[in-house]
N, CA, C and O atoms as a DFTB+ gen file, in Angstrom:
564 C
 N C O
     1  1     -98.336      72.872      11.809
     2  2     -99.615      73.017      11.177
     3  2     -99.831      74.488      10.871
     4  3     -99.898      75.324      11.772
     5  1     -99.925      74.750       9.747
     6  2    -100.387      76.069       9.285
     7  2    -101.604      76.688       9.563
     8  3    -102.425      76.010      10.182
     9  1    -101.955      78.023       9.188
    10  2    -102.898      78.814       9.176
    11  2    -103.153      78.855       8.193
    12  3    -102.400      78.704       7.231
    13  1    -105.039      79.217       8.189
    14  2    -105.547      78.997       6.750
    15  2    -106.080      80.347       6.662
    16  3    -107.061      80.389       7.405
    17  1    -105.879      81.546       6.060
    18  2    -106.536      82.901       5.636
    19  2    -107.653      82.173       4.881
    20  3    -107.441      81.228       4.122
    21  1    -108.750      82.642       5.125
    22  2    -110.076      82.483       4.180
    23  2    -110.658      84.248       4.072
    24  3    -110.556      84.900       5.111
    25  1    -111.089      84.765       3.153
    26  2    -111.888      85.986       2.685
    27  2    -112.655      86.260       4.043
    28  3    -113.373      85.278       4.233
    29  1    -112.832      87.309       5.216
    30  2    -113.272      87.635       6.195
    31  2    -113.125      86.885       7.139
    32  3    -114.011      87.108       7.963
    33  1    -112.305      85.922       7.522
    34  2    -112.364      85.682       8.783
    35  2    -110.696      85.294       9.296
    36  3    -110.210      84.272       8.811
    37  1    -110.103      85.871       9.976
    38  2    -108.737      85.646      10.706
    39  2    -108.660      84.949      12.068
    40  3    -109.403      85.049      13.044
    41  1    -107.363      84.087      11.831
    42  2    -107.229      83.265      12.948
    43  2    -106.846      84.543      14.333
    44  3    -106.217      85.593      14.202
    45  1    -107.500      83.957      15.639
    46  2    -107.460      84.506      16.807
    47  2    -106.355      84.128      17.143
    48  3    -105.976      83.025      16.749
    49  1    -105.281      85.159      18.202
    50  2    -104.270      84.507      19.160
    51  2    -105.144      84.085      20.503
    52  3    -106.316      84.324      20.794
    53  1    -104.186      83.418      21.149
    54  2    -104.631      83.610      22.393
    55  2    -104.141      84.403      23.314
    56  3    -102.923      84.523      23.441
    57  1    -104.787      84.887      23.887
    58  2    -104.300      85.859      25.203
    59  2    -102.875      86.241      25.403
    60  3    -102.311      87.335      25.443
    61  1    -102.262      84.419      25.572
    62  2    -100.722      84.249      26.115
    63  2     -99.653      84.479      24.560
    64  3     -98.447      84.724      24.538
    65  1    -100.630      84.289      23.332
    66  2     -99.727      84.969      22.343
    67  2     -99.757      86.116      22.208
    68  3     -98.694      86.567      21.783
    69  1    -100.781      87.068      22.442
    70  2    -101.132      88.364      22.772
    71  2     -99.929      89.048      22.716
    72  3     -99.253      89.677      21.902
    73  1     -99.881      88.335      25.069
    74  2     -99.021      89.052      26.243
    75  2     -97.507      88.883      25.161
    76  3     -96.911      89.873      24.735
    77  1     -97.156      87.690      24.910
    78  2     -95.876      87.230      24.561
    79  2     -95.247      88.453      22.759
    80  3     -94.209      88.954      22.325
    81  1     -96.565      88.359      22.403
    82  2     -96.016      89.582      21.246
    83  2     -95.675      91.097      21.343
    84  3     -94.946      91.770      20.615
    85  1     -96.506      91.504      22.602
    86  2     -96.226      92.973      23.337
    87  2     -94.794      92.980      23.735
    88  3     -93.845      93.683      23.387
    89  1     -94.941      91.815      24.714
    90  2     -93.538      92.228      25.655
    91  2     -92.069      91.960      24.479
    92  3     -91.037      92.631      24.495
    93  1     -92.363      90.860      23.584
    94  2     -91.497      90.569      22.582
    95  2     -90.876      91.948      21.751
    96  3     -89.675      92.054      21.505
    97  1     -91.528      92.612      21.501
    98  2     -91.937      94.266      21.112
    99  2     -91.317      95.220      21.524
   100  3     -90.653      96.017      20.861
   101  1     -91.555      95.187      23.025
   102  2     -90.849      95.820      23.780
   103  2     -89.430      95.422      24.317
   104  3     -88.642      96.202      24.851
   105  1     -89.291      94.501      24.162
   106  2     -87.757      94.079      24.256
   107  2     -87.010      94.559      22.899
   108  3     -85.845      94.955      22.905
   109  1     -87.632      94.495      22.001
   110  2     -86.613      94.422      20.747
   111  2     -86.884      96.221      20.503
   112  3     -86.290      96.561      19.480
   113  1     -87.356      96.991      20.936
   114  2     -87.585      98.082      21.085
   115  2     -86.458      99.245      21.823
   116  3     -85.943     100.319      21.508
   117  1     -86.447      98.599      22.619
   118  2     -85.507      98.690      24.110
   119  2     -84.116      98.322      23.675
   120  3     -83.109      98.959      23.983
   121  1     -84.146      97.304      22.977
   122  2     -82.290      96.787      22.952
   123  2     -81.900      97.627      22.099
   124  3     -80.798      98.164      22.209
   125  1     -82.923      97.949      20.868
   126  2     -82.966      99.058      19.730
   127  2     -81.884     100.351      20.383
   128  3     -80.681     100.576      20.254
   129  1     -83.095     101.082      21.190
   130  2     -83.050     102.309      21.798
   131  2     -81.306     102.296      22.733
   132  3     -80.544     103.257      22.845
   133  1     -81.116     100.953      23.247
   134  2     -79.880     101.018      24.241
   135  2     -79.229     101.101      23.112
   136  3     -78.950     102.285      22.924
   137  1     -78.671     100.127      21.873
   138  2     -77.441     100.528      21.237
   139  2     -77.453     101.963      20.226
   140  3     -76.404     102.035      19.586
   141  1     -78.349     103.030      19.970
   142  2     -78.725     103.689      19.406
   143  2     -78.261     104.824      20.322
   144  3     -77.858     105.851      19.775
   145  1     -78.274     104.754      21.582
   146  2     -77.646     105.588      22.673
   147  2     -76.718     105.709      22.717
   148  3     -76.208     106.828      22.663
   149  1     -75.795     104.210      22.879
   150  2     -74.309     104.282      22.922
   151  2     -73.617     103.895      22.239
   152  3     -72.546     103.354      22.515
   153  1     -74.165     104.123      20.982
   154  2     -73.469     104.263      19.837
   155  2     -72.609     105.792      19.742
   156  3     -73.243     106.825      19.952
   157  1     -71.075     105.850      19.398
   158  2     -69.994     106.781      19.822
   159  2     -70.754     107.733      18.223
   160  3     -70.417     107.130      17.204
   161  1     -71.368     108.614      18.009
   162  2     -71.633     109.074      16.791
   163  2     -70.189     110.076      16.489
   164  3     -70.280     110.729      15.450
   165  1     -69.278     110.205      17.043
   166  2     -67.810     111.325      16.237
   167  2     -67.065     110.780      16.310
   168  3     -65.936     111.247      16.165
   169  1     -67.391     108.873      16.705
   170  2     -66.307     107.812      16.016
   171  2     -67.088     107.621      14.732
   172  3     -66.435     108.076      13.793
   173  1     -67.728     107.342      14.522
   174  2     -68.552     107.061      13.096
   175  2     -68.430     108.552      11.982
   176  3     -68.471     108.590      10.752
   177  1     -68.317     109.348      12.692
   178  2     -68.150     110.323      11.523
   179  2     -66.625     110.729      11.026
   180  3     -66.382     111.315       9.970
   181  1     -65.740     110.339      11.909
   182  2     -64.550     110.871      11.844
   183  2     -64.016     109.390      10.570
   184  3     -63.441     109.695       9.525
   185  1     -64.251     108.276      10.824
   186  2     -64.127     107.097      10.086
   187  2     -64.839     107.282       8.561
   188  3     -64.406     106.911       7.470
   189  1     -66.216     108.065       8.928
   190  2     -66.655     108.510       7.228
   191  2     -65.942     108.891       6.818
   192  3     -65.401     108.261       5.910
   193  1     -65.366     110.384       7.258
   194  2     -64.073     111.216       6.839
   195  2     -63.116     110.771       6.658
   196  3     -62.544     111.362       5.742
   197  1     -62.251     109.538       7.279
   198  2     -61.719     109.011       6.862
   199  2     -61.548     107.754       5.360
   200  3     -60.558     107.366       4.739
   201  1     -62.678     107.513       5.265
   202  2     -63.037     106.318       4.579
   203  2     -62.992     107.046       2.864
   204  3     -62.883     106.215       1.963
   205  1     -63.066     108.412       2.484
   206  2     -62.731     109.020       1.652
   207  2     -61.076     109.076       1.364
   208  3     -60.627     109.473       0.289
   209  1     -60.456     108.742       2.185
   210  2     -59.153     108.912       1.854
   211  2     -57.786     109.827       3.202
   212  3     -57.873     110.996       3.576
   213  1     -57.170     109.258       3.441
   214  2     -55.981     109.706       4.169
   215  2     -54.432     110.144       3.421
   216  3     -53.627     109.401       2.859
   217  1     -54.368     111.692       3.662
   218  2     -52.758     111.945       3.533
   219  2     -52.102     111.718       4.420
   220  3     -52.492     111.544       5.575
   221  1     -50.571     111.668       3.870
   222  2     -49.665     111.111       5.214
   223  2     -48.891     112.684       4.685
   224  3     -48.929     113.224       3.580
   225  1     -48.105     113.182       6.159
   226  2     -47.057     114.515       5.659
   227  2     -46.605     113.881       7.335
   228  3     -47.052     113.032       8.106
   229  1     -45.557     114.782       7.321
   230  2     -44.112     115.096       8.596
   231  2     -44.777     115.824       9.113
   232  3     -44.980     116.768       8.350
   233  1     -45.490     115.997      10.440
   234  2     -45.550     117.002      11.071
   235  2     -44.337     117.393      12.152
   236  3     -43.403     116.594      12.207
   237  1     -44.301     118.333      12.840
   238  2     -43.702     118.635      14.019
   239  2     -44.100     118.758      15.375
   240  3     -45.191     119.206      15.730
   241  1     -43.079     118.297      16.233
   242  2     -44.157     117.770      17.767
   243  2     -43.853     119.500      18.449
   244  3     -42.693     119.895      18.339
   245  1     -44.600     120.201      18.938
   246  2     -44.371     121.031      19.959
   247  2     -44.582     120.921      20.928
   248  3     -44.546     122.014      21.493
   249  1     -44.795     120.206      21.504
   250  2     -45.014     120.051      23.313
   251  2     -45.467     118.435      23.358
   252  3     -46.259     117.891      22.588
   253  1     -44.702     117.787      24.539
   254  2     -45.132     116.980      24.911
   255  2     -45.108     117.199      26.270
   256  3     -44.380     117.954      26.914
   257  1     -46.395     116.111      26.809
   258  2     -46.959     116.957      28.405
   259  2     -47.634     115.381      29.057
   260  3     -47.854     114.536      28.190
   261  1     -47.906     115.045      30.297
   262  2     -48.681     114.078      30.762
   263  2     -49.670     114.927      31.741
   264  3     -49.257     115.837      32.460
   265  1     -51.236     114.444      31.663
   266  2     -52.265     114.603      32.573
   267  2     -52.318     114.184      34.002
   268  3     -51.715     113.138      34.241
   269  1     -52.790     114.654      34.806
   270  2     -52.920     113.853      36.130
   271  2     -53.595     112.514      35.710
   272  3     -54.366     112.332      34.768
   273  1     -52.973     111.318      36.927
   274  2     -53.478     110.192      36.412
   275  2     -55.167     109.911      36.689
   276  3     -55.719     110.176      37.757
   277  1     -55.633     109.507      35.872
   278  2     -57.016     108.774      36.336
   279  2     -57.522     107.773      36.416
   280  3     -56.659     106.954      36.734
   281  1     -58.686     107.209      36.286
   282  2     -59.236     105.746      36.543
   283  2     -58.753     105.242      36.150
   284  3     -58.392     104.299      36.853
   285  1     -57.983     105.243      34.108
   286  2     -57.314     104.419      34.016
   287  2     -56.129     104.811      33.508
   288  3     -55.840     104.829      32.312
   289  1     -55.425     105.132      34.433
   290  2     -54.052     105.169      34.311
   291  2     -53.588     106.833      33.830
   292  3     -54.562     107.419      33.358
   293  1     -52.523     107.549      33.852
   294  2     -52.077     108.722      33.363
   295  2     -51.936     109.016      31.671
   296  3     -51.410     108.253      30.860
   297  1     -52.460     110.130      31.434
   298  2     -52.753     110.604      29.841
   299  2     -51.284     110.926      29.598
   300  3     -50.606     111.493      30.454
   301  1     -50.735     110.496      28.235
   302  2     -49.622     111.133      27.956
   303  2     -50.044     111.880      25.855
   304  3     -50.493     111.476      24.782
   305  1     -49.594     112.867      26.370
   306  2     -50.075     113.469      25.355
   307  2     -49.189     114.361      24.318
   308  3     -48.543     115.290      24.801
   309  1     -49.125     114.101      22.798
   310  2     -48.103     115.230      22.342
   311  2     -48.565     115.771      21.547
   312  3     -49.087     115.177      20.603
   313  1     -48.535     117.218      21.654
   314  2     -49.154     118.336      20.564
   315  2     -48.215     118.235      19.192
   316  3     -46.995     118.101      19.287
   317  1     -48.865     118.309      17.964
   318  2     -47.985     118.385      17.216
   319  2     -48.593     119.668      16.223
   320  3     -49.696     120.125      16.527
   321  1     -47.912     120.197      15.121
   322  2     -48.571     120.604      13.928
   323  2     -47.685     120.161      13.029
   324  3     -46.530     119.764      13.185
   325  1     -48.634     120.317      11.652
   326  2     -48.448     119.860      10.458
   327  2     -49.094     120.608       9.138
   328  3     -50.071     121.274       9.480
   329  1     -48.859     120.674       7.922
   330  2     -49.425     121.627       6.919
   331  2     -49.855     120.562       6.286
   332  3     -49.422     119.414       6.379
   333  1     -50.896     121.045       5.505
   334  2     -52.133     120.456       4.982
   335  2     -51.396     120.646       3.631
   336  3     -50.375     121.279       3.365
   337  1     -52.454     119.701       2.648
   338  2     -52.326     119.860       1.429
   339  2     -52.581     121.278       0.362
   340  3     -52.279     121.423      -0.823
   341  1     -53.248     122.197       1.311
   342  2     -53.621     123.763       0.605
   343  2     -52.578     124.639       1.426
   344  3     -52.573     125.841       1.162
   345  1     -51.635     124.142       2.457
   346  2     -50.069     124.497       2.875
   347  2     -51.416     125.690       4.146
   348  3     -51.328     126.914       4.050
   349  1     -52.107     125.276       4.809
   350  2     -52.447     126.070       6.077
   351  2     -52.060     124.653       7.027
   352  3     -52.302     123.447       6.976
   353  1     -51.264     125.657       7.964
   354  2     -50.729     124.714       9.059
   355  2     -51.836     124.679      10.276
   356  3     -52.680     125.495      10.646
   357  1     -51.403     123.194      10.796
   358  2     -52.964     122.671      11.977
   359  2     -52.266     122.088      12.849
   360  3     -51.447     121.171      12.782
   361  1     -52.530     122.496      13.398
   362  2     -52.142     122.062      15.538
   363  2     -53.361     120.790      15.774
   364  3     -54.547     120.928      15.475
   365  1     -52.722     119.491      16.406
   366  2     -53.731     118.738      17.206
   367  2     -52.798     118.165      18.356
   368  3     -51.672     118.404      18.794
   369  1     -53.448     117.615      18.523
   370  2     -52.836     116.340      19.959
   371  2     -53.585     115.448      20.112
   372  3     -54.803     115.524      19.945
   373  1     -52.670     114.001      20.615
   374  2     -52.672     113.038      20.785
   375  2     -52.420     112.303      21.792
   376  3     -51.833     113.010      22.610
   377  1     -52.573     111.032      22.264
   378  2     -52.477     110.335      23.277
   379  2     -52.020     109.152      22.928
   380  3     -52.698     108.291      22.368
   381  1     -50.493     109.016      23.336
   382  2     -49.925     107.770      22.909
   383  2     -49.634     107.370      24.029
   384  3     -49.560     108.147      24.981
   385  1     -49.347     105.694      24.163
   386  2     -48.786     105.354      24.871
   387  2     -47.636     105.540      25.675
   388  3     -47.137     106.610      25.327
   389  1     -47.131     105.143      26.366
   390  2     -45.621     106.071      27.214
   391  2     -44.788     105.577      26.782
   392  3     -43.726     106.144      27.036
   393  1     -44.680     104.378      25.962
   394  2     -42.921     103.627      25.460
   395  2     -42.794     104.227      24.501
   396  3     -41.709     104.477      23.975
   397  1     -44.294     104.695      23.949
   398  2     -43.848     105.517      22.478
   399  2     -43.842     107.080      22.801
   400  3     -43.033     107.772      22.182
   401  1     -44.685     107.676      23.723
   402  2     -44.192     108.940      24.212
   403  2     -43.134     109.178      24.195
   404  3     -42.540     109.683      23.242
   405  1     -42.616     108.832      25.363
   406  2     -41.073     109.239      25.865
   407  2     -40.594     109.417      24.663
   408  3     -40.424     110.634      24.582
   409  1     -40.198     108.812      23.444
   410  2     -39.365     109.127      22.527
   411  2     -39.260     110.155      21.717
   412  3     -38.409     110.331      20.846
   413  1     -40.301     110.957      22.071
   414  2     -40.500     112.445      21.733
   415  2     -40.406     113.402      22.450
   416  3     -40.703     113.534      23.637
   417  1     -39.811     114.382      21.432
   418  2     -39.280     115.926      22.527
   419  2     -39.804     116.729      21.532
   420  3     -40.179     116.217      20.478
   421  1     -39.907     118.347      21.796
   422  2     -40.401     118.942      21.385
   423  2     -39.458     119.326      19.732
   424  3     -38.271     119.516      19.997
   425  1     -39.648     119.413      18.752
   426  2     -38.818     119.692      17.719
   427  2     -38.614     118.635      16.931
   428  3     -38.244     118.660      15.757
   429  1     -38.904     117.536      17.712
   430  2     -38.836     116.051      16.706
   431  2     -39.865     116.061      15.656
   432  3     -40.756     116.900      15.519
   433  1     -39.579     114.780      14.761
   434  2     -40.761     114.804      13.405
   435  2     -41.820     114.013      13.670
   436  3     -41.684     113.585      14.816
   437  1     -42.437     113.760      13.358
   438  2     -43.703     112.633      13.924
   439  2     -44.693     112.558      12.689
   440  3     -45.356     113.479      12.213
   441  1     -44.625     111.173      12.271
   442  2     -45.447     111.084      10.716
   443  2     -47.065     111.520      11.238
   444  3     -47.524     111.220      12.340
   445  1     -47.916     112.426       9.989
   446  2     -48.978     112.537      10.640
   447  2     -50.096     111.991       9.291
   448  3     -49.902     112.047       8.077
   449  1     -51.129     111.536       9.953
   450  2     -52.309     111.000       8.813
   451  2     -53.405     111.903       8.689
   452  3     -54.124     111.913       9.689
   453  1     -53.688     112.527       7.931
   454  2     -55.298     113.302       7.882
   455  2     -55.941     113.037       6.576
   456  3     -55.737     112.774       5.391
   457  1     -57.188     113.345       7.836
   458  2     -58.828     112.920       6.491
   459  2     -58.616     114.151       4.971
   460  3     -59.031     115.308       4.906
   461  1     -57.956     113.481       4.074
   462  2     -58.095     114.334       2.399
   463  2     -59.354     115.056       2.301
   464  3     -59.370     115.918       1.422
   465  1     -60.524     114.901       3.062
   466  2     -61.654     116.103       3.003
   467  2     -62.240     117.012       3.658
   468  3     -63.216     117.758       3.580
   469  1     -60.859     116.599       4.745
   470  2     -61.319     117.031       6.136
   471  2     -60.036     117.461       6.799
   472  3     -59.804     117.058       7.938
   473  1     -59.036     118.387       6.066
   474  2     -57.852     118.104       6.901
   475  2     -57.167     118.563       8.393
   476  3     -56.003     118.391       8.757
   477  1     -58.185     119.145       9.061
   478  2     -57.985     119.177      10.421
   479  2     -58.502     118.030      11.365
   480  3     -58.584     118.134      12.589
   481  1     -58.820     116.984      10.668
   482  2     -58.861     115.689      11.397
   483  2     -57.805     114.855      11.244
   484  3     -57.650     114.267      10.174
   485  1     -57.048     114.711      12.157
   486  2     -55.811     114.170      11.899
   487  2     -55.383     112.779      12.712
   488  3     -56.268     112.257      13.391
   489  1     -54.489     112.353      12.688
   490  2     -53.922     110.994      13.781
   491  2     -52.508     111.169      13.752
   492  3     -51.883     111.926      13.010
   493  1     -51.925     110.174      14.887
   494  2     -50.891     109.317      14.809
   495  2     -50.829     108.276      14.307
   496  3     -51.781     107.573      13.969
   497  1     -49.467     108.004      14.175
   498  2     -49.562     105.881      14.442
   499  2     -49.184     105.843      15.601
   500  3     -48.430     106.700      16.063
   501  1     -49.668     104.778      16.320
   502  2     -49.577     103.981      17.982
   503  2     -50.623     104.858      18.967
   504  3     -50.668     104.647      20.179
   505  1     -51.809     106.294      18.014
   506  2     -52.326     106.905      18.700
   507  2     -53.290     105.744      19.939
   508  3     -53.324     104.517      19.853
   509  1     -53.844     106.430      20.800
   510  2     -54.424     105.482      21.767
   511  2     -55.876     105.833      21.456
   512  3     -56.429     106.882      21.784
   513  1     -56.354     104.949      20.867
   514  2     -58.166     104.866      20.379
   515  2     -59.096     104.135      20.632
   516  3     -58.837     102.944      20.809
   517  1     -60.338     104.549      20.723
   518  2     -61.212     103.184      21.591
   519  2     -61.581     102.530      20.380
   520  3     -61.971     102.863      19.262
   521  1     -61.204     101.022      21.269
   522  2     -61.663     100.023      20.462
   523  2     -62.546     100.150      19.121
   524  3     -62.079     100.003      17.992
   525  1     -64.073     100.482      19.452
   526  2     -64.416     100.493      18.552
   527  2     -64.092     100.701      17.112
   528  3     -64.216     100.018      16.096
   529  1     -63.554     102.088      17.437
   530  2     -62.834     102.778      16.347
   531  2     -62.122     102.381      15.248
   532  3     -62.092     102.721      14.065
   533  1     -61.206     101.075      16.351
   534  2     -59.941     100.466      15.727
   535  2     -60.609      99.318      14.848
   536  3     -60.004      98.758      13.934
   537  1     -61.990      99.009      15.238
   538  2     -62.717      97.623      14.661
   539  2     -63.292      98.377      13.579
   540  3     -62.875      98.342      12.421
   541  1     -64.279      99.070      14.000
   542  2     -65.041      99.939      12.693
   543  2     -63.801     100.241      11.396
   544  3     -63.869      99.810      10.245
   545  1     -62.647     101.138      12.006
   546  2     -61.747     101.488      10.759
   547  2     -60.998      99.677       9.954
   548  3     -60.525      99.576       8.822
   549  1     -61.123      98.626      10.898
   550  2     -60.644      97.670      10.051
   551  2     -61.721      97.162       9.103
   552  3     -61.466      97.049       7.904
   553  1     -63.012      96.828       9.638
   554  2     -64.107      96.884       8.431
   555  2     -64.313      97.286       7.323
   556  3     -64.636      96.589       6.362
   557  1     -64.055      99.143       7.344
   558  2     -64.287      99.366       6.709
   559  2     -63.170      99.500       5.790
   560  3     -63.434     100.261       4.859
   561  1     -61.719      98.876       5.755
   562  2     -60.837      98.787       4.899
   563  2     -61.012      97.603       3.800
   564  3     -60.170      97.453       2.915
């Protein structure tokens, strides 16, 4: 059964629709505010940067190294550099897995990907990335 608007006079809630529209309010307020928190904002920007476009070039690995282990499990990590498309060379590092670690030594080649507008943002392939990342970048392909 509907509501009837007439010229000056509006239907009343009651009390318990009142209470139930506040707290309704405040829930959807709140769930707002929680994913707005932990939302990763330099996964979302690095994916903008990406979403313009990726070069691929050969970089070179200079150091590969592992972290002390932690909560989850030991960091294995390999520094590489690589020259950009305006030929200035850029150092990063990465965190790959260990079956694909190990297969690198220092002097080896290692394909590298960077953001075309951004080229000191760079990757691997098999780099180790949080989830999100890996979902957001399939979306937005």
């Amino acid at each position: 059964m509907g509501m009837i608007f007439t010229p000056g006079r509006y239907p009343q809630r009651t009390p318990a629709q009142k209470v139930f529209r506040v707290v309704l309010g405040l829930a959807a307020v709140t769930i707002i505010c929680f994913f707005l928190y932990h939302v990763p904002y330099d996964v979302l920007r690095e994916e903008r940067l990406r979403l313009y476009g990726e070069d691929h070039t050969t970089g070179l690995v200079v150091a590969v190294s592992t972290t002390a282990a932690t909560s989850d499990g030991s960091r294995f990590t390999v520094n590489y550099k690589y020259v950009d498309n305006d030929g200035f060379v850029r150092q990063a590092s990465a965190f790959l897995p260990h079956d694909v670690w190990k297969r690198y030594r220092p002097g080896d080649r290692i394909e590298v990907m960077f953001a075309s507008g951004h080229p000191d943002l760079s990757r691997v392939r098999d780099e180790i990335e949080p989830a999100f990342q890996k979902w957001l970048r399939r979306m937005l392909d």
